[in-house]
PDB file of N, CA, C and O in Angstrom, chain B, residues numbered from 101:
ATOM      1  N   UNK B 101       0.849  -1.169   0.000  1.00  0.00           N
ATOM      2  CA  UNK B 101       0.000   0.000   0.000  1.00  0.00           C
ATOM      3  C   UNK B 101       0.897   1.235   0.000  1.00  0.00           C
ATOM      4  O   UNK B 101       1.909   1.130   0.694  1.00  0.00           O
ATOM      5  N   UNK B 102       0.679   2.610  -0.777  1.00  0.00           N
ATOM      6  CA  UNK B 102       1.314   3.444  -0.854  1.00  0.00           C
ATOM      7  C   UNK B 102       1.191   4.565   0.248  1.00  0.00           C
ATOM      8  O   UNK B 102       0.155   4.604   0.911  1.00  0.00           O
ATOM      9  N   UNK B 103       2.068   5.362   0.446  1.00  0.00           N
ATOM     10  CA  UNK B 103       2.474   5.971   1.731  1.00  0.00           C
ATOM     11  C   UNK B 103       0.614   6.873   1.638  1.00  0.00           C
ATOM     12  O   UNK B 103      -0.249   6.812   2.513  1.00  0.00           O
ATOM     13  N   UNK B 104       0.531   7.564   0.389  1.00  0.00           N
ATOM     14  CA  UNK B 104      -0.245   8.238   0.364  1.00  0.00           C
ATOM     15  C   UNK B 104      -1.756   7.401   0.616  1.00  0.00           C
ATOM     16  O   UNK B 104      -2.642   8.174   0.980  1.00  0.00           O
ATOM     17  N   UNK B 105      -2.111   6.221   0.507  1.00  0.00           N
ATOM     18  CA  UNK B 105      -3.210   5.843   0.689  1.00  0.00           C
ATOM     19  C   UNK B 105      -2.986   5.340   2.503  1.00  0.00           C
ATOM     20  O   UNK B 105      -3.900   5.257   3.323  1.00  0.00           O
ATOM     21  N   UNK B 106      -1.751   5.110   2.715  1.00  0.00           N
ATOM     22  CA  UNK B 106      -1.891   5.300   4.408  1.00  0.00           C
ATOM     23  C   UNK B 106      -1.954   6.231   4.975  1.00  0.00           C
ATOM     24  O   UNK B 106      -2.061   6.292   6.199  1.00  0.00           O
ATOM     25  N   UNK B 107      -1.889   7.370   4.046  1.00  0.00           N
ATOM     26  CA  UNK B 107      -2.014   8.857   4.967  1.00  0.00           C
ATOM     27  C   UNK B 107      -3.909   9.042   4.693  1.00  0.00           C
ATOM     28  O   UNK B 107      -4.604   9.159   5.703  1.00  0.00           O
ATOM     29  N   UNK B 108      -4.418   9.049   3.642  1.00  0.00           N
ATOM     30  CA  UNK B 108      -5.792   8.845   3.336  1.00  0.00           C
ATOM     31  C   UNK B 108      -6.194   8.422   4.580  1.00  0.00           C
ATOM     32  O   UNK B 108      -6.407   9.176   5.530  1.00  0.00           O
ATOM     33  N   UNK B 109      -6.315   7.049   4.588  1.00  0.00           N
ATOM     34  CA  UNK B 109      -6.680   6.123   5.600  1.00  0.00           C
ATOM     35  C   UNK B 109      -6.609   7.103   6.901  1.00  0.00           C
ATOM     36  O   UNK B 109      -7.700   7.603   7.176  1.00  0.00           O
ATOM     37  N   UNK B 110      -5.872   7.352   7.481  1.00  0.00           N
ATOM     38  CA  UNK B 110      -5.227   7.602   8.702  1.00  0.00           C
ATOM     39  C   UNK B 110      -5.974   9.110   8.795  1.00  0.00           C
ATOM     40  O   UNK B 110      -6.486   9.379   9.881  1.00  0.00           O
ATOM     41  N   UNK B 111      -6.068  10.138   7.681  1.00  0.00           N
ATOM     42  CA  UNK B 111      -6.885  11.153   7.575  1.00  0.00           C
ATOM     43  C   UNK B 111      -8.822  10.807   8.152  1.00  0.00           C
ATOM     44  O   UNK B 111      -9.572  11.150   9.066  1.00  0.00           O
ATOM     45  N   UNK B 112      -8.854  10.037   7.053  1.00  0.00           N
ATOM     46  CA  UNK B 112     -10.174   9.129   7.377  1.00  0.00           C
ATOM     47  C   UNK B 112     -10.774   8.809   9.160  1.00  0.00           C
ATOM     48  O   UNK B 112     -11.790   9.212   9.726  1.00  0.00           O
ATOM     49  N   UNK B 113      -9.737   8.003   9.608  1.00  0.00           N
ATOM     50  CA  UNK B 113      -9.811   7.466  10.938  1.00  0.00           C
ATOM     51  C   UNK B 113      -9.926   8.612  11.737  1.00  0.00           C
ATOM     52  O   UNK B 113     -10.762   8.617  12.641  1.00  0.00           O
ATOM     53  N   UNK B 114      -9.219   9.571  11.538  1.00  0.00           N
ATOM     54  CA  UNK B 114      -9.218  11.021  12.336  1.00  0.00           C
ATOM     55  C   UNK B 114     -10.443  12.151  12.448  1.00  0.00           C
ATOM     56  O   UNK B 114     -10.932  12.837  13.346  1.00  0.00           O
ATOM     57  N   UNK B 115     -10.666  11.938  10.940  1.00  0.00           N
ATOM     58  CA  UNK B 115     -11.822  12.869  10.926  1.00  0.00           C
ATOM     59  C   UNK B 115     -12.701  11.893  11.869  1.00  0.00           C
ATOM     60  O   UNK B 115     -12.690  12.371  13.003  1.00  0.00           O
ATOM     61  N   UNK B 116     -13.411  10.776  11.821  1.00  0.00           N
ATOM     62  CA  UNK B 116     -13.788  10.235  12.548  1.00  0.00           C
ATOM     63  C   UNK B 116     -13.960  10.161  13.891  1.00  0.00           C
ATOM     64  O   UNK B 116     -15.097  10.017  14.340  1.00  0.00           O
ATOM     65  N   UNK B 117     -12.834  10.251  14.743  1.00  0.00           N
ATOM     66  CA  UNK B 117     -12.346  10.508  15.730  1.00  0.00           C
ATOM     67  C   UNK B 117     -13.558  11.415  16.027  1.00  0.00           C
ATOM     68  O   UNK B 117     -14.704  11.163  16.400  1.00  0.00           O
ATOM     69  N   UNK B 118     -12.910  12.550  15.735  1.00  0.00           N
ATOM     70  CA  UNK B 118     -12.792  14.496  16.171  1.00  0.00           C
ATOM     71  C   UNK B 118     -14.146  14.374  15.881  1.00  0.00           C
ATOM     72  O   UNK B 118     -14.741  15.314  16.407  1.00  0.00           O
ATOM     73  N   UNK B 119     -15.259  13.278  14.989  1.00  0.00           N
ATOM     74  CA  UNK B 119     -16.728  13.797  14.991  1.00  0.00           C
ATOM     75  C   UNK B 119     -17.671  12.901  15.838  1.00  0.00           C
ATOM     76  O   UNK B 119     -18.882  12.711  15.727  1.00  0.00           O
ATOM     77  N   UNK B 120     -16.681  12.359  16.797  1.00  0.00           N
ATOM     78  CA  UNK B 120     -17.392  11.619  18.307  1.00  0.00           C
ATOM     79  C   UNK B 120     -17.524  12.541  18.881  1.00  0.00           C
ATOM     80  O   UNK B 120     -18.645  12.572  19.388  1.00  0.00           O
ATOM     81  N   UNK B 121     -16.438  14.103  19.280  1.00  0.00           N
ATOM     82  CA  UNK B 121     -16.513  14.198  20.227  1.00  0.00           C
ATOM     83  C   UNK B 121     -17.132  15.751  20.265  1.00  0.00           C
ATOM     84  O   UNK B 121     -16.565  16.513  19.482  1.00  0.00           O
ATOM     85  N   UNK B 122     -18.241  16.347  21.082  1.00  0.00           N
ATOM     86  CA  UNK B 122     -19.170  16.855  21.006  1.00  0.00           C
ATOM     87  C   UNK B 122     -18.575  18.485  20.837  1.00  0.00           C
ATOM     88  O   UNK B 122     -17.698  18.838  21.626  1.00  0.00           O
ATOM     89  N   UNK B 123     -19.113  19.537  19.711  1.00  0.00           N
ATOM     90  CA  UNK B 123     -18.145  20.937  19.393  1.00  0.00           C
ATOM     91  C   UNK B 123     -19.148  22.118  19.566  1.00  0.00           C
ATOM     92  O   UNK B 123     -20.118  22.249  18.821  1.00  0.00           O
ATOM     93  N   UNK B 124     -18.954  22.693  20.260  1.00  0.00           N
ATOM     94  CA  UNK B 124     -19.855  23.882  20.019  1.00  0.00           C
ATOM     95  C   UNK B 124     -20.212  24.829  19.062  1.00  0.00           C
ATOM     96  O   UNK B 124     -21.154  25.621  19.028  1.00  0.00           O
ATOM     97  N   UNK B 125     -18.970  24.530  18.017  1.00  0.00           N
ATOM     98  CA  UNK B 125     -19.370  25.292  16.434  1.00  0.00           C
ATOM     99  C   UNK B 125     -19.771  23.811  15.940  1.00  0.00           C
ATOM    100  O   UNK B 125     -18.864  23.483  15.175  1.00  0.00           O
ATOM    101  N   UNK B 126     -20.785  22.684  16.031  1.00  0.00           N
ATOM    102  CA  UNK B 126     -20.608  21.694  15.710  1.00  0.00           C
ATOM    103  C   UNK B 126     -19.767  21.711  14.229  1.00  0.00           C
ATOM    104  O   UNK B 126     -20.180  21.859  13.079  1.00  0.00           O
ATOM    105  N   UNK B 127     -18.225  21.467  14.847  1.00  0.00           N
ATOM    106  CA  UNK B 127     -17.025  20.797  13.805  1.00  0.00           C
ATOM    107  C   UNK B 127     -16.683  21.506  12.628  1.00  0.00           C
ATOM    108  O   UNK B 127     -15.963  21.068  11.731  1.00  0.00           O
ATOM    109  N   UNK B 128     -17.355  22.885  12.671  1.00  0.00           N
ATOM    110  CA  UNK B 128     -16.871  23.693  11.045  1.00  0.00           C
ATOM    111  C   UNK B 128     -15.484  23.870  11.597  1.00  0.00           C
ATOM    112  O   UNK B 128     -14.741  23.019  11.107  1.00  0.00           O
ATOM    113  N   UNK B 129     -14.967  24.538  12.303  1.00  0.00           N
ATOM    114  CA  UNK B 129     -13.661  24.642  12.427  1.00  0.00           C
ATOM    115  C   UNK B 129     -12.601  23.140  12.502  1.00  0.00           C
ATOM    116  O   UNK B 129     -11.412  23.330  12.759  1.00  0.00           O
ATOM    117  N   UNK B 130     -12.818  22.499  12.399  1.00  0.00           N
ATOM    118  CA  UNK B 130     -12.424  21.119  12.403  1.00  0.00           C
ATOM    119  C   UNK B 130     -12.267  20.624  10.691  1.00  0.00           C
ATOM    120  O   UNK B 130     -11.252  20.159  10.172  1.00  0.00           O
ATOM    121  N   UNK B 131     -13.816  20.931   9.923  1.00  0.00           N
ATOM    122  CA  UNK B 131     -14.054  20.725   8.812  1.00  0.00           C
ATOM    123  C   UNK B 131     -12.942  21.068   8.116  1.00  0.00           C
ATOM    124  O   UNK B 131     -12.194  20.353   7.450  1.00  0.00           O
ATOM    125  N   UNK B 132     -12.889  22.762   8.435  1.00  0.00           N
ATOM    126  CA  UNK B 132     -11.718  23.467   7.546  1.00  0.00           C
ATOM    127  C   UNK B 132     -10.413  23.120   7.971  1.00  0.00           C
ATOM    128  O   UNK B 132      -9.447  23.546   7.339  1.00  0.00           O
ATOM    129  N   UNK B 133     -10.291  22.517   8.799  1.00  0.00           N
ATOM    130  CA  UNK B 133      -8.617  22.082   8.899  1.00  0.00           C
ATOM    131  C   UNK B 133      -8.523  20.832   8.094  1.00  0.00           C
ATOM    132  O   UNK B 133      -7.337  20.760   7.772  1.00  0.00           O
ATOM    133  N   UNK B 134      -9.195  19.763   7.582  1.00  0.00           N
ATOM    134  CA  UNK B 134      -9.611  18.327   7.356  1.00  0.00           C
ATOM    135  C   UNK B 134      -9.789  18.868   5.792  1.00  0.00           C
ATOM    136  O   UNK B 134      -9.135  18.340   4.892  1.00  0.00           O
ATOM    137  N   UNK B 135     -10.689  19.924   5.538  1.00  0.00           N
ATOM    138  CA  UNK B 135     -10.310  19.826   4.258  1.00  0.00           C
ATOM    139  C   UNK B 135      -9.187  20.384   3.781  1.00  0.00           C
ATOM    140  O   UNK B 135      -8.785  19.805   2.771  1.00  0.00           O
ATOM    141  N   UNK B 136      -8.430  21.431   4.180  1.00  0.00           N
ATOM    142  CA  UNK B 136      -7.175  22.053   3.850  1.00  0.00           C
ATOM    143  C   UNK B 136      -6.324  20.956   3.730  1.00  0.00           C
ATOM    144  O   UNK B 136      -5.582  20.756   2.768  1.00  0.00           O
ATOM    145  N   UNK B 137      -6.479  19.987   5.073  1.00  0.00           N
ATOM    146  CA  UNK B 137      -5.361  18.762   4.733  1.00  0.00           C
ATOM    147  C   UNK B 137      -5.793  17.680   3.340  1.00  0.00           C
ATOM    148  O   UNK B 137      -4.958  17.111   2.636  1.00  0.00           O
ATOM    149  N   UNK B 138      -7.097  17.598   3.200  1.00  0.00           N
ATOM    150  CA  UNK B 138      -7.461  16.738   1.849  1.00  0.00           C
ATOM    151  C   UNK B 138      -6.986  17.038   0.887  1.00  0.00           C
ATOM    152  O   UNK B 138      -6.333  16.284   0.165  1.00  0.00           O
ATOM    153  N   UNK B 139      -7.216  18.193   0.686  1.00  0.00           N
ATOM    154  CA  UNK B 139      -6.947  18.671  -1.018  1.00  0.00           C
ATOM    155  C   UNK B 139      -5.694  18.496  -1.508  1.00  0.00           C
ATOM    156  O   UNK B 139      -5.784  18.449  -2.735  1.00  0.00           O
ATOM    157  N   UNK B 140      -4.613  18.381  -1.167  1.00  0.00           N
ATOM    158  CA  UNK B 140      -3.455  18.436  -1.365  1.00  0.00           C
ATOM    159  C   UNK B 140      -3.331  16.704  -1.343  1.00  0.00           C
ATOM    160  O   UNK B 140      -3.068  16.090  -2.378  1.00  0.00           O
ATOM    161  N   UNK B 141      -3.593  15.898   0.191  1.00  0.00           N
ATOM    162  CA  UNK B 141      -3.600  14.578   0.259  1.00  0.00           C
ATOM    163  C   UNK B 141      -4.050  14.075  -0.889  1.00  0.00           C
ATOM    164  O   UNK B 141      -3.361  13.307  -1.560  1.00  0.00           O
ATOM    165  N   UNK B 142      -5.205  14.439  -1.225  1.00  0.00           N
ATOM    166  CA  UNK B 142      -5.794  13.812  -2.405  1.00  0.00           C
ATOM    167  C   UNK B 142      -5.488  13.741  -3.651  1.00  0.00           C
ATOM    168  O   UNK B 142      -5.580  12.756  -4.384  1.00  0.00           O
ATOM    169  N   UNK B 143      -4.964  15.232  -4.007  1.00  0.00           N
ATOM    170  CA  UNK B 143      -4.094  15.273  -5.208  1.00  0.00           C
ATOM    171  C   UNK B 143      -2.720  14.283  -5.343  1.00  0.00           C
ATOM    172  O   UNK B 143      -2.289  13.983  -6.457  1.00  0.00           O
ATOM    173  N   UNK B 144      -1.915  13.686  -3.778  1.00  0.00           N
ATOM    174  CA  UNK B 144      -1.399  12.866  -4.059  1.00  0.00           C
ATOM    175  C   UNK B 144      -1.636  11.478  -4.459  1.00  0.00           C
ATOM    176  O   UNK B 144      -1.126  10.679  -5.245  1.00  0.00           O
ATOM    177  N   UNK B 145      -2.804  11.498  -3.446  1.00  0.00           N
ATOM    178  CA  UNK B 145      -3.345   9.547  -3.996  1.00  0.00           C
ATOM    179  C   UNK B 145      -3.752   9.801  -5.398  1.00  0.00           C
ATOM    180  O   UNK B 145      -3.903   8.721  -5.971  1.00  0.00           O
ATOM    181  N   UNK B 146      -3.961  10.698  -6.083  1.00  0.00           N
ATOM    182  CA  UNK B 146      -4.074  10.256  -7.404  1.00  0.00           C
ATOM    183  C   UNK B 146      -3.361  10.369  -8.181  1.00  0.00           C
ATOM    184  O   UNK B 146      -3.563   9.870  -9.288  1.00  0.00           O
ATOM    185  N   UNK B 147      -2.260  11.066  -7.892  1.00  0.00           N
ATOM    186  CA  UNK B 147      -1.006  11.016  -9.104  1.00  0.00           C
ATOM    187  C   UNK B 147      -0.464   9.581  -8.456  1.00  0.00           C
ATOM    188  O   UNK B 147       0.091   8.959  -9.362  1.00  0.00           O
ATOM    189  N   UNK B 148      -0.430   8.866  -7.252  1.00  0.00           N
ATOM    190  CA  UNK B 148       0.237   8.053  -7.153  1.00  0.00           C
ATOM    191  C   UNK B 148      -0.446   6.408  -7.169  1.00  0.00           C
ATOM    192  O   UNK B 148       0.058   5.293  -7.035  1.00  0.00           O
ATOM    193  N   UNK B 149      -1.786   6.884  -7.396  1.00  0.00           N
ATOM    194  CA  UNK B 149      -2.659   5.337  -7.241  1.00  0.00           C
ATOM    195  C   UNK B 149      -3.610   5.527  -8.882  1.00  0.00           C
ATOM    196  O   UNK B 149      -3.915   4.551  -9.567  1.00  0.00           O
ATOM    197  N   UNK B 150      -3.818   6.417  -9.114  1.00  0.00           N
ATOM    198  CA  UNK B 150      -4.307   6.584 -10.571  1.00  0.00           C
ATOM    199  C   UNK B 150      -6.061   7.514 -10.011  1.00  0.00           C
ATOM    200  O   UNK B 150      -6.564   7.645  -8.895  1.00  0.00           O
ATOM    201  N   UNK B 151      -6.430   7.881 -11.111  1.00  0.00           N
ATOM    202  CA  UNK B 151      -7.842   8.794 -10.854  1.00  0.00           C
ATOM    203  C   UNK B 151      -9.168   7.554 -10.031  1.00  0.00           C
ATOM    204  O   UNK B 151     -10.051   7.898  -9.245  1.00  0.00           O
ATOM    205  N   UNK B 152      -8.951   6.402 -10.443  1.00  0.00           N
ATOM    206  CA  UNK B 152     -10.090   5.643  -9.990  1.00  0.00           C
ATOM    207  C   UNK B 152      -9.780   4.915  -8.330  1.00  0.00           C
ATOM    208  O   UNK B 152     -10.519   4.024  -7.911  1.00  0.00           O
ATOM    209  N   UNK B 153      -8.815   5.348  -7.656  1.00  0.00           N
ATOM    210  CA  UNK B 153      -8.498   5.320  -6.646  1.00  0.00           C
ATOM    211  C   UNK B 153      -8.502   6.918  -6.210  1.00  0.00           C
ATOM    212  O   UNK B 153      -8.183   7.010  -5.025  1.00  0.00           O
ATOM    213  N   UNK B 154      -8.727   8.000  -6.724  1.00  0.00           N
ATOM    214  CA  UNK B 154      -8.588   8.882  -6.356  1.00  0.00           C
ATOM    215  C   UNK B 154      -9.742   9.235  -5.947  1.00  0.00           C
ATOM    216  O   UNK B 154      -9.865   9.761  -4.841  1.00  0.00           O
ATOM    217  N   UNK B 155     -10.843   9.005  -6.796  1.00  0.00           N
ATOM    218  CA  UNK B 155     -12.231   9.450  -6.882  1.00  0.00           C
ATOM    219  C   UNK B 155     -12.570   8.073  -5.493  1.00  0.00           C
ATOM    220  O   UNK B 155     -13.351   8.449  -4.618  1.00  0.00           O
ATOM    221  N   UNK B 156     -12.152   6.987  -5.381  1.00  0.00           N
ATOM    222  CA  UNK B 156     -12.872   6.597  -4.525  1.00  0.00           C
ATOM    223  C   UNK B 156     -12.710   7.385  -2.487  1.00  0.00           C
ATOM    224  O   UNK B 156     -13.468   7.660  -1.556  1.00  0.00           O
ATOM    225  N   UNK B 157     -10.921   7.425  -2.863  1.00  0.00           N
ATOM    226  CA  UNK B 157     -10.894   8.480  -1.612  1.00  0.00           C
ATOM    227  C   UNK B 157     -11.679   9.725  -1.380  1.00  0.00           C
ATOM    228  O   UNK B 157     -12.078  10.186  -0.311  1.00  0.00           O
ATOM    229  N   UNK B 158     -11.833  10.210  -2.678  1.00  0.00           N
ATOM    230  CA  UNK B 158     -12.785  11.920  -2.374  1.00  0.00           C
ATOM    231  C   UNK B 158     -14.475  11.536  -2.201  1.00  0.00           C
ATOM    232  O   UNK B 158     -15.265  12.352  -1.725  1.00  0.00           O
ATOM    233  N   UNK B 159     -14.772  10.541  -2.539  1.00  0.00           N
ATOM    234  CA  UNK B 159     -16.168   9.602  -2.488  1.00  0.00           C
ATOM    235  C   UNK B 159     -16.044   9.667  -0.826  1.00  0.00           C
ATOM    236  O   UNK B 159     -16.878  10.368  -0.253  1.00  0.00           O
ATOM    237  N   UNK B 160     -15.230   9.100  -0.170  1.00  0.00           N
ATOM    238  CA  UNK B 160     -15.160   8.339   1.341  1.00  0.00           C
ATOM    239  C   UNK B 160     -14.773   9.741   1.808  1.00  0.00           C
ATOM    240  O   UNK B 160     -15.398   9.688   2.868  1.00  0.00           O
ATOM    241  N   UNK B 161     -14.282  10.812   1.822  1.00  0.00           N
ATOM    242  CA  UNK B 161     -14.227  11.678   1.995  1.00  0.00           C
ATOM    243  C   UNK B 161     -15.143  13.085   2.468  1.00  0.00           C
ATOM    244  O   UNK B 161     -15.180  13.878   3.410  1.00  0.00           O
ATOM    245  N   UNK B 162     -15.969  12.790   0.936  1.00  0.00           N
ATOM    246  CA  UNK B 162     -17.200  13.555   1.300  1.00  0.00           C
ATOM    247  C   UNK B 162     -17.756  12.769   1.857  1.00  0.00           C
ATOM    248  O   UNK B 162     -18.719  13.456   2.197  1.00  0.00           O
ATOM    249  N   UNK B 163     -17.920  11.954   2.199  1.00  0.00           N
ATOM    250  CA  UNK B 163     -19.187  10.907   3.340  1.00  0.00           C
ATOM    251  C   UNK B 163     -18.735  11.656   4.226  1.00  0.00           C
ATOM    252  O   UNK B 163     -19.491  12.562   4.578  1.00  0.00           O
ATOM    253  N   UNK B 164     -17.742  11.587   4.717  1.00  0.00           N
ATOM    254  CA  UNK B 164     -17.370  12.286   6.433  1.00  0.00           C
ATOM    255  C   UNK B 164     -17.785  13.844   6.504  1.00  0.00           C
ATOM    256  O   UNK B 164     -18.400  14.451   7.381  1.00  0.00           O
ATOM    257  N   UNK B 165     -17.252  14.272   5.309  1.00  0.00           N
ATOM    258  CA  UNK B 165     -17.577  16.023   5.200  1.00  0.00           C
ATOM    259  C   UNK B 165     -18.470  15.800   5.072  1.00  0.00           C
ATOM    260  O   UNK B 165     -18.213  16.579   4.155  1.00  0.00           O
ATOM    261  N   UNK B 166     -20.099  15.307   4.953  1.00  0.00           N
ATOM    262  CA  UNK B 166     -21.039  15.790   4.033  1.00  0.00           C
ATOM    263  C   UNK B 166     -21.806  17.351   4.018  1.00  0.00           C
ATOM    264  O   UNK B 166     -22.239  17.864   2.986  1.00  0.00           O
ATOM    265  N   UNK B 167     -21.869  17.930   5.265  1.00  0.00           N
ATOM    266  CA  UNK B 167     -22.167  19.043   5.444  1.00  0.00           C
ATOM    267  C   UNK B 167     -21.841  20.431   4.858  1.00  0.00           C
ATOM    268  O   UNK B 167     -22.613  21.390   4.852  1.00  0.00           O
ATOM    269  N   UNK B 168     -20.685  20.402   4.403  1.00  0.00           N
ATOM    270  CA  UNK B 168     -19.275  21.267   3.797  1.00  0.00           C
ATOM    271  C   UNK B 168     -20.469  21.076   2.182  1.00  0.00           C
ATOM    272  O   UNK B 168     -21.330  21.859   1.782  1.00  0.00           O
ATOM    273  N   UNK B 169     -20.013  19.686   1.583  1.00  0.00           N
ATOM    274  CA  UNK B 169     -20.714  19.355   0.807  1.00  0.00           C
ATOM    275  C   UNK B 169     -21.984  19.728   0.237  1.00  0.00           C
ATOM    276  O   UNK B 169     -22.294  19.913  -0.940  1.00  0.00           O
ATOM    277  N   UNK B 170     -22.679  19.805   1.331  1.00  0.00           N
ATOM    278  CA  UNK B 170     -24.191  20.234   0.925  1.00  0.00           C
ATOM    279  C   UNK B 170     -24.268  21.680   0.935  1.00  0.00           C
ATOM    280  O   UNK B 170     -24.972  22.372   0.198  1.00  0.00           O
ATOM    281  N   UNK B 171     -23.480  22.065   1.836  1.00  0.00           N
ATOM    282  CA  UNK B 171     -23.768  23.426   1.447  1.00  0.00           C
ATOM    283  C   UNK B 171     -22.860  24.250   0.140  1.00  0.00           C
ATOM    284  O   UNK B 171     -23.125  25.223  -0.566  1.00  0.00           O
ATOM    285  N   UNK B 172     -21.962  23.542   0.211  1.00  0.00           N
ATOM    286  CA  UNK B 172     -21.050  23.585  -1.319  1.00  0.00           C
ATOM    287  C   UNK B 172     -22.219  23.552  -2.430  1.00  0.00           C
ATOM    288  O   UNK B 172     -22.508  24.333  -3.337  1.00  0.00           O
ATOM    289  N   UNK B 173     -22.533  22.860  -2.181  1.00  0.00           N
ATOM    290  CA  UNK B 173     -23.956  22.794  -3.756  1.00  0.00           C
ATOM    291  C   UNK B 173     -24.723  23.502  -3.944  1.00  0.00           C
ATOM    292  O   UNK B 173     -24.997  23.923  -5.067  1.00  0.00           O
ATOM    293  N   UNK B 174     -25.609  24.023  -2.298  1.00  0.00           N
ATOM    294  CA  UNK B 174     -26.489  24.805  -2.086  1.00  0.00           C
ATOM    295  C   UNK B 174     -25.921  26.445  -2.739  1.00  0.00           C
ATOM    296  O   UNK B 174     -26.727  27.207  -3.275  1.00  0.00           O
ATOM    297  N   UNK B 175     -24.302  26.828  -2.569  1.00  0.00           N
ATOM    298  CA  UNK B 175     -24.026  27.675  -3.192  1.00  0.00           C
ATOM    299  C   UNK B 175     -23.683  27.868  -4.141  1.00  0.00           C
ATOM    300  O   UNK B 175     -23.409  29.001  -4.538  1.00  0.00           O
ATOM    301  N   UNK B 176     -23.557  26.510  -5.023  1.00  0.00           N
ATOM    302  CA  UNK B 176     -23.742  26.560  -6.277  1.00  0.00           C
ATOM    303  C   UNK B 176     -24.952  26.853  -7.116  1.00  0.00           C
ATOM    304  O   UNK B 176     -25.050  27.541  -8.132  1.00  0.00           O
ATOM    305  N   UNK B 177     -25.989  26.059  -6.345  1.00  0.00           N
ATOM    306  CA  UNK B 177     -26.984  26.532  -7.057  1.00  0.00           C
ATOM    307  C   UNK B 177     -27.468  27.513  -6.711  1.00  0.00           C
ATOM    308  O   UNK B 177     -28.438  27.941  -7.336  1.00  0.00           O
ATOM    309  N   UNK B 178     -27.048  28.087  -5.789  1.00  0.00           N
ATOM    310  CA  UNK B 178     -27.583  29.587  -6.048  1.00  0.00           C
ATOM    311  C   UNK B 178     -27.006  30.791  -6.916  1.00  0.00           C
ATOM    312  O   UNK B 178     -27.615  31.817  -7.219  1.00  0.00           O
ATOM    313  N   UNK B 179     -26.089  30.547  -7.151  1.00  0.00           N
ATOM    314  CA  UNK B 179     -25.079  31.436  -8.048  1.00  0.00           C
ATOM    315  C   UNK B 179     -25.761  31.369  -9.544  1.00  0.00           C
ATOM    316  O   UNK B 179     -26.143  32.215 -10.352  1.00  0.00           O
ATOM    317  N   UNK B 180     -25.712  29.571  -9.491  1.00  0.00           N
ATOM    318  CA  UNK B 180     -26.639  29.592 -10.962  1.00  0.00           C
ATOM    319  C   UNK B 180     -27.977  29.660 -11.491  1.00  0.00           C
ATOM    320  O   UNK B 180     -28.164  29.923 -12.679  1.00  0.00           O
ATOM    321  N   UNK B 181     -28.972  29.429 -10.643  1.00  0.00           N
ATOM    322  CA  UNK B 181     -29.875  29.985 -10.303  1.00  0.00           C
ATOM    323  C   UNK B 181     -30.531  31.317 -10.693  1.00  0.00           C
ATOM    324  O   UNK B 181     -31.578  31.644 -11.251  1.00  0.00           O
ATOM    325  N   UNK B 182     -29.219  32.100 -10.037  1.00  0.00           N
ATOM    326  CA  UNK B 182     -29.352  33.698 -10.006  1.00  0.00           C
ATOM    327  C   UNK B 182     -29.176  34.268 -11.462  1.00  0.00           C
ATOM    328  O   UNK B 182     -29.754  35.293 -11.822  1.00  0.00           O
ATOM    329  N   UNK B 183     -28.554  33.725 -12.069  1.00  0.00           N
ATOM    330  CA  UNK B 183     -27.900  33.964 -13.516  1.00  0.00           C
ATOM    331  C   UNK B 183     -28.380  34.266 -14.689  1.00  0.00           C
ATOM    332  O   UNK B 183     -27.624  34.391 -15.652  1.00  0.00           O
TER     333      UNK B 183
END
């Protein structure tokens, strides 16, 4: 297994962690540290495992974010929407 899909993994397990334990901004500040660390992580698992290992980490990824996510869309469609 490549260094970068043990750092995935190990990203994974963490976010996990940190969303047992109870936040009074429930976890946006958490979010944004988790995704700052993804984006970059992720860009490695896929130069180093290929795009269809890449897409499955950002798949398992947004499961944990989903919130970030939804509202990611929600401001998409409003932008386009508006247009």
């Amino acid at each position: 297994m490549s260094t970068s899909l043990v750092l995935a993994l190990l990203w994974l397990v963490t976010a996990n962690v940190i969303a047992m334990f109870p936040s009074k901004d429930h976890h946006w500040r958490n979010a944004y540290v988790l995704i700052g660390l993804s984006v970059p992580l992720l860009g490695w698992v896929w130069a180093q495992n290929g795009i269809w290992v890449g897409l499955i980490v950002l798949i398992a990824a947004m499961s944990v974010l989903r919130w970030p996510v939804i509202y990611l869309v929600k401001w998409v469609k409003g932008l386009l929407g508006s247009a």
